[in-house]
DOGULO-353378 format. One record per residue (C-alpha): residue number from 1; residue in one letter; x, z, y. Coordinates in steps of 0.1 Angstrom, whole numbers, plus 5000, padded with zeros to 4 digits. Example, Ala and Ser with C-alpha at 12.3 -4.5 7.8 and 13.67 -1.06 7.14 Angstrom:
REC num residuo    u    w    v
REC   1       A 5123 5078 4955
REC   2       S 5137 5071 4989
***
This chain:
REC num residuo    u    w    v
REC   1       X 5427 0390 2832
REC   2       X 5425 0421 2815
REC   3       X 5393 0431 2792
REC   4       X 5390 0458 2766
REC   5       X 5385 0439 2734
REC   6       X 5364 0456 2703
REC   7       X 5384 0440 2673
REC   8       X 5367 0461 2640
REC   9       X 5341 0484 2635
REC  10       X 5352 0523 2640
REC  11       X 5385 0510 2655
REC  12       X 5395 0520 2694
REC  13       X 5394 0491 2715
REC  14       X 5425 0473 2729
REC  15       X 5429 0465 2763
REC  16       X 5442 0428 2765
REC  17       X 5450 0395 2781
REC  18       X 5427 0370 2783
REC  19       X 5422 0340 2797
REC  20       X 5398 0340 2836
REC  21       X 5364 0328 2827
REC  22       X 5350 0305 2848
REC  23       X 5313 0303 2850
REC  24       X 5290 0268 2837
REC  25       X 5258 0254 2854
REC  26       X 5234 0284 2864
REC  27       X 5257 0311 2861
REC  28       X 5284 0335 2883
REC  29       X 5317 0348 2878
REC  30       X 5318 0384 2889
REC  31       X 5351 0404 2895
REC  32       X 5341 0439 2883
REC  33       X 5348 0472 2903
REC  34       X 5327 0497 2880
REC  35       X 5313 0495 2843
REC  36       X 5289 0523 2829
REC  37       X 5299 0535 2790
REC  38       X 5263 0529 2772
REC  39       X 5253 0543 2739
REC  40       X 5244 0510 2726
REC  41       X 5281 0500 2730
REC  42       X 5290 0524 2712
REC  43       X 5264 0518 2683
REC  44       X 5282 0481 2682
REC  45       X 5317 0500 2682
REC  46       X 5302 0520 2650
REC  47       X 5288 0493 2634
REC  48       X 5249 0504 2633
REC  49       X 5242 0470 2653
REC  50       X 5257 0447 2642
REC  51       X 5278 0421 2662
REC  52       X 5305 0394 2659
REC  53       X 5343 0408 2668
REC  54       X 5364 0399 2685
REC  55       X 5340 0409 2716
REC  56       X 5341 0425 2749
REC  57       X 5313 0449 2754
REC  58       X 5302 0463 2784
REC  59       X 5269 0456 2802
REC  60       X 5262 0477 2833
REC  61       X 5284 0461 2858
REC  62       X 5288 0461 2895
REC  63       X 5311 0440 2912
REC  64       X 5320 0411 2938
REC  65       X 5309 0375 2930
REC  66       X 5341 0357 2925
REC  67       X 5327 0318 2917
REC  68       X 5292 0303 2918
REC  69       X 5287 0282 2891
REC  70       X 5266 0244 2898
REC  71       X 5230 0247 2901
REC  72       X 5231 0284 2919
REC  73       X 5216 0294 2951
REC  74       X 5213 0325 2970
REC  75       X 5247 0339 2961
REC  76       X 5282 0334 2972
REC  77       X 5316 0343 2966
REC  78       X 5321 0378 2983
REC  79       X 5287 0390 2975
REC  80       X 5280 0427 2963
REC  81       X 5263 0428 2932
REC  82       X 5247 0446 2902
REC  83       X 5238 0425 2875
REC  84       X 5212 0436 2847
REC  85       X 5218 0441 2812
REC  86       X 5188 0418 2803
REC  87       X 5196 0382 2809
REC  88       X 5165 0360 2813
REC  89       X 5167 0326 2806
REC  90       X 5135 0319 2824
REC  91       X 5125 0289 2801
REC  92       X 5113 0307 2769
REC  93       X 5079 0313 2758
REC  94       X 5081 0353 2765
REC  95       X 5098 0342 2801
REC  96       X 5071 0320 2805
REC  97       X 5044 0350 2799
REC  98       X 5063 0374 2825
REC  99       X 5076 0388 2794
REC 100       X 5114 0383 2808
REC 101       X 5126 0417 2790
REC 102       X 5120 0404 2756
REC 103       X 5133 0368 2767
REC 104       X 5140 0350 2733
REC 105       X 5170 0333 2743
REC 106       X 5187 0369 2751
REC 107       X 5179 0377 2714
REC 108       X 5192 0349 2695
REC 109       X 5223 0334 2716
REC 110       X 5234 0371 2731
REC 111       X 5222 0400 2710
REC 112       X 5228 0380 2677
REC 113       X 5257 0355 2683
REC 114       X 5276 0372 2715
REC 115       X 5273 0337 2734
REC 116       X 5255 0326 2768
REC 117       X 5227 0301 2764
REC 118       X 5244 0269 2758
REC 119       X 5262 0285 2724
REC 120       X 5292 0293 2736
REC 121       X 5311 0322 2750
REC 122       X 5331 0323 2784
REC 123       X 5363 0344 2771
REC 124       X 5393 0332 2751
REC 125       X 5429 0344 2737
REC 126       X 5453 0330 2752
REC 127       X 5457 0308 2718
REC 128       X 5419 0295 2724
REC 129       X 5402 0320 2697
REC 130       X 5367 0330 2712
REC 131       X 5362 0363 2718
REC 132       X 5317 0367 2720
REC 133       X 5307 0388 2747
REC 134       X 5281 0418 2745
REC 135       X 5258 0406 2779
REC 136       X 5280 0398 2799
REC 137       X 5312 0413 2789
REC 138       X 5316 0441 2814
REC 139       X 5343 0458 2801
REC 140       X 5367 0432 2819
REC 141       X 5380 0422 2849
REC 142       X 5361 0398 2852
REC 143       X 5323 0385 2841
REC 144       X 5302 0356 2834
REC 145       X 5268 0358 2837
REC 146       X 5235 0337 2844
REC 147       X 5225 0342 2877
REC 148       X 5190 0355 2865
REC 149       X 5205 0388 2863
REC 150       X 5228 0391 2896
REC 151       X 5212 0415 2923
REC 152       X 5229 0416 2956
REC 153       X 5239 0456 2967
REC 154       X 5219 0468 3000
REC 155       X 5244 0475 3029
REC 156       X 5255 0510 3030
REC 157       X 5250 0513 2989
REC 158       X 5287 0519 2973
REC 159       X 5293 0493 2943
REC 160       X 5309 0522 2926
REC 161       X 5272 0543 2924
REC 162       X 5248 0514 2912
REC 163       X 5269 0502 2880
REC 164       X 5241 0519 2858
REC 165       X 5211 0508 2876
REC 166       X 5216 0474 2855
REC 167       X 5209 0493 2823
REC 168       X 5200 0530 2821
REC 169       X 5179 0529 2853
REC 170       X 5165 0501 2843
REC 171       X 5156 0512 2811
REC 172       X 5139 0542 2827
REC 173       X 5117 0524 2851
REC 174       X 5106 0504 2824
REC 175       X 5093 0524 2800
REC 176       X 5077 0542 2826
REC 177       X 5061 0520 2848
REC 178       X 5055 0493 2819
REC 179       X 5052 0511 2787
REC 180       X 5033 0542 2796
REC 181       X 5020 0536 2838
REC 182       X 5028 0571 2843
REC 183       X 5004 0580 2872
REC 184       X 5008 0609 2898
REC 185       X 4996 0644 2883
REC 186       X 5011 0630 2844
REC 187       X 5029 0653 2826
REC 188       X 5060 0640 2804
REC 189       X 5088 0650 2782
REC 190       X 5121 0636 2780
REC 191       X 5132 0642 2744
REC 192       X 5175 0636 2749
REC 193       X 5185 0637 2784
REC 194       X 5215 0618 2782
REC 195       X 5219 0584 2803
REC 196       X 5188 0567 2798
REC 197       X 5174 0605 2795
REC 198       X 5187 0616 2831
REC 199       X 5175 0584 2848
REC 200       X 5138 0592 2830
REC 201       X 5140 0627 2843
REC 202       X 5148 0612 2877
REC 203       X 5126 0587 2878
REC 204       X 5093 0605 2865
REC 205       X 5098 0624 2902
REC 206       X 5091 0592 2924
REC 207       X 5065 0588 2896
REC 208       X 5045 0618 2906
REC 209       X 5045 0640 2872
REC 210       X 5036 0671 2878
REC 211       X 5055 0682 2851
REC 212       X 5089 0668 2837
REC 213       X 5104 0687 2802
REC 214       X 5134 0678 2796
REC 215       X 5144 0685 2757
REC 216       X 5177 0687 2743
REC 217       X 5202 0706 2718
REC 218       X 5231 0707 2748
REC 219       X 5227 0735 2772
REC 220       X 5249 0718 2796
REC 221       X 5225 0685 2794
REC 222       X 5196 0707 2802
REC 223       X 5216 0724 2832
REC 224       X 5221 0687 2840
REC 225       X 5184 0677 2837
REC 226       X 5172 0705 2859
REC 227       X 5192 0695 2889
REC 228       X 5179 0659 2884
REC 229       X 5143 0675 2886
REC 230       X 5135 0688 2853
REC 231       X 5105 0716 2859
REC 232       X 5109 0731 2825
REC 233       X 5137 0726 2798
REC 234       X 5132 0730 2759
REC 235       X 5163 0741 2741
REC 236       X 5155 0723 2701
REC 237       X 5182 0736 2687
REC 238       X 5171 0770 2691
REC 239       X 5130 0765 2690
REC 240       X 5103 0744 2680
REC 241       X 5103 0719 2707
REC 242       X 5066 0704 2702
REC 243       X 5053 0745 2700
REC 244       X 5070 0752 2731
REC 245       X 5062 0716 2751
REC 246       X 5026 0727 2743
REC 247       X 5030 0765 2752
REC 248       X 5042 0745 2785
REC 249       X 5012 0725 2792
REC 250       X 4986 0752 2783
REC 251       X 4981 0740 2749
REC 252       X 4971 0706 2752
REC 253       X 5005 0688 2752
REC 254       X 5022 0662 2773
REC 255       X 5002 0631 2786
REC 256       X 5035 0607 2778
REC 257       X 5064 0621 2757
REC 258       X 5098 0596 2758
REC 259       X 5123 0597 2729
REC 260       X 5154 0587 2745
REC 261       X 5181 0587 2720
REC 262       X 5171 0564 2689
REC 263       X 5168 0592 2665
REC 264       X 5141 0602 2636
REC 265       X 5145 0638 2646
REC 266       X 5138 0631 2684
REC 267       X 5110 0607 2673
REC 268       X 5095 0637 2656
REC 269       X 5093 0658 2686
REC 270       X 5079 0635 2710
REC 271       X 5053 0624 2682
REC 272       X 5044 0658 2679
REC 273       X 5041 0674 2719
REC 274       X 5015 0650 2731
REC 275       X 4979 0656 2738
REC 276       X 4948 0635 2722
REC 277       X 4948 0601 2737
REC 278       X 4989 0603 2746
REC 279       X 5018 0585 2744
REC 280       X 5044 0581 2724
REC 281       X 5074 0557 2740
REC 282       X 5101 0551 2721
REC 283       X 5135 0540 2742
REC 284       X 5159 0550 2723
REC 285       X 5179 0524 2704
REC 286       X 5185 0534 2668
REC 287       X 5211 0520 2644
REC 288       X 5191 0492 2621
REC 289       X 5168 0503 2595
REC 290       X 5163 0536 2608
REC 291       X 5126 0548 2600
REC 292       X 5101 0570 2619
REC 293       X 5074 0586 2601
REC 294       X 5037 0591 2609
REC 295       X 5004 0601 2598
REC 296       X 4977 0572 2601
REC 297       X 4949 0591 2599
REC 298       X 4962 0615 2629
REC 299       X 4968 0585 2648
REC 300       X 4931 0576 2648
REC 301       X 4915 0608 2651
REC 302       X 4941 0614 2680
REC 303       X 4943 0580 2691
REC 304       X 4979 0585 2700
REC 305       X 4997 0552 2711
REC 306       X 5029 0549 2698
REC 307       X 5049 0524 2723
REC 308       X 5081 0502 2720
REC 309       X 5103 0498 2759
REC 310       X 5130 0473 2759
REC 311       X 5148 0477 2796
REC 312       X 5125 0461 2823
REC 313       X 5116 0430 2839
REC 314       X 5147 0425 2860
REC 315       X 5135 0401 2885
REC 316       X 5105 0421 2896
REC 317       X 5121 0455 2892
REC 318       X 5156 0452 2899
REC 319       X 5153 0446 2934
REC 320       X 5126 0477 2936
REC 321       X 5152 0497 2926
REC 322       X 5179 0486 2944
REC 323       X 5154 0491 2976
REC 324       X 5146 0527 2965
REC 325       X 5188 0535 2959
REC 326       X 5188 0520 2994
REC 327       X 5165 0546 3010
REC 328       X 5180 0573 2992
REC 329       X 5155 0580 2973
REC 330       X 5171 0573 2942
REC 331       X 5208 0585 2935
REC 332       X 5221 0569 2904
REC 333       X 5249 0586 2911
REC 334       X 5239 0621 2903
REC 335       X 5234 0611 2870
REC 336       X 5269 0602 2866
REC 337       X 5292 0632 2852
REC 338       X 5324 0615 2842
REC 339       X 5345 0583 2855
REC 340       X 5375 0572 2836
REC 341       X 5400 0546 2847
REC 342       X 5401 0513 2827
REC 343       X 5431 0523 2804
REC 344       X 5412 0552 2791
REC 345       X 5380 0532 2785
REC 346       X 5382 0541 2748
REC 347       X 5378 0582 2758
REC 348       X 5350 0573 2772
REC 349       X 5333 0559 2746
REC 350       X 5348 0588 2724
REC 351       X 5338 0618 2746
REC 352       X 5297 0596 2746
REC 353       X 5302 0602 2710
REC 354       X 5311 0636 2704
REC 355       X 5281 0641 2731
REC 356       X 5301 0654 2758
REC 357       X 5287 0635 2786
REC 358       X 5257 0651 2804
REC 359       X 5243 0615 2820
REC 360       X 5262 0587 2824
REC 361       X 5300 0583 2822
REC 362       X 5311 0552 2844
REC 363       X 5348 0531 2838
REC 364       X 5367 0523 2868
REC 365       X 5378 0484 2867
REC 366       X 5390 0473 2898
***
């Protein structure tokens, strides 16, 4: 098969041969049709997290089950699918405690080490070399996952719209419904509304916020935002965001503000526009060692609660949003603003960036 293959750090990724993967006990082969371009790909690509190359990034995938693995039930080849970026193992002690988006098994075989959970990877050169796979290695042809995190697409739902739900929609619905429990009549801000940032904005909607600021330094982001459902838009380039989020809310500031890029300076803002008693969720995955700053004492005498989100719990909340794509009341799609065929993968991840995608930018595989 074909898979785009990151070799060195700051270096354009090659699109190359490799052997088919076949999946082991407990896991699917899935031949890919679309791949979403992620920002924390392109922090491996950069270097800021750091990861074992030869590797195939690539973790919002959407595809056809191709071979069912031993020890699998409910799927079979044919199937429609969406998998999730997170991939539970379902045995750790965090699995065990419903904790499945911090599942310890994800951390230190696939995050750290690029392999599945027993140690090794599915892809190979053609001369045997491993090449470690970034989930499950999306950017590809073809993908090996554990079944934990393959959803089957509702009738009537194009493959080609739901390759984000697996990560940035995800993402979204779990720092809101988890992390902060926005309620009906919350206001929030979005501080970045790029992919994770859109599908916040869309999300906080079906949420029932009353009022949804969106902040960024793109105009054409903002434009982007507003037609996702955005009431208001805050421009930081050109004003003080916090000073204008409160002018906003009357003053008082947001009840949850969510920094979506992984960024002290959009840290700042959303520590600074929220009201006594807010929140502060931070979703946004910053390059390692990258430092926030706050005051202790304001944190007391505002009792601010400063939150960590990490995805979602898939197997609770991945078919809840596959249901709500199904109704129509979500539309993953409109967050999407560029697809690039699979031999310009590497423009994608060079237009994410220079910050020229307003959403999500998905790669045509199939």
């Amino acid at each position: 098969m074909r898979a785009a293959v990151h070799t060195a750090v700051n270096e354009p990724m090659s699109i190359e041969e490799i052997a088919d993967p076949h999946p082991q006990a407990g896991e699917v082969a899935i031949d890919v049709v679309s791949c979403g371009a992620c920002h924390s790909d392109l922090h491996v690509l950069k270097g800021e997290l750091p990861f074992p190359t030869p590797a195939v990034l690539g973790h919002e995938v959407a595809g056809t089950v191709a071979e069912v693995g031993p020890e699998v039930s409910g799927l079979r080849v044919g199937d429609r699918v969406v998998t999730s970026f997170i991939m539970p193992c379902g045995r750790c002690a965090q699995c065990a405690r419903g904790n499945s988006e911090i599942c310890l098994e994800f951390f230190a075989y696939n995050r750290a080490k690029g392999q599945l959970y027993d140690g090794a990877t599915r892809l190979f050169r053609p001369g045997g070399e491993p090449v470690w796979m970034y989930s499950m290695g999306g950017l590809a042809q073809r993908s090996v996952t554990p079944a934990s995190s393959v959803y089957q697409v509702p009738d009537g739902v194009e493959l080609a719209d739901v390759a984000s739900v697996g990560c940035s929609t995800m993402t979204a619905y779990g720092a809101l419904r988890h992390a902060a429990d926005v309620r009906v009549g919350d206001t929030v801000a979005v501080v970045a509304a790029g992919g994770v940032g859109s599908s916040l904005v869309q999300l906080a909607g079906l949420f029932g916020a009353s009022s949804i600021i969106a902040v960024d330094i793109s105009e054409e982001k903002l434009a982007a935002a507003r037609k996702l459902g955005a009431t208001h838009t805050v421009n930081s380039s050109e004003v003080d965001a916090p000073a204008a989020i409160k002018e906003l809310t009357g003053g008082r500031g947001v009840d949850v503000a969510f920094e979506a890029l992984g960024r002290v300076e959009t840290f700042g803002v959303a520590r600074d526009s929220v009201v006594e008693g807010g929140q502060v969720v931070v979703v946004g995955i910053a390059p390692k060692g990258t430092t926030g700053e706050f005051d202790l004492a304001t944190i007391a005498r505002r009792k601010l609660q400063i939150k960590g989100s990490y995805g979602a719990k898939p197997q609770r909340d991945m078919p809840v949003l596959l249901d709500l794509v199904a109704r129509g009341l979500l539309r993953p799609q409109d967050a999407v603003s560029r697809r690039y065929p699979f031999a310009e993968v590497q423009d994608a991840y060079d237009a994410l960036n220079r910050h020229e995608i307003q959403g999500r930018a998905v790669v045509d595989i199939a």
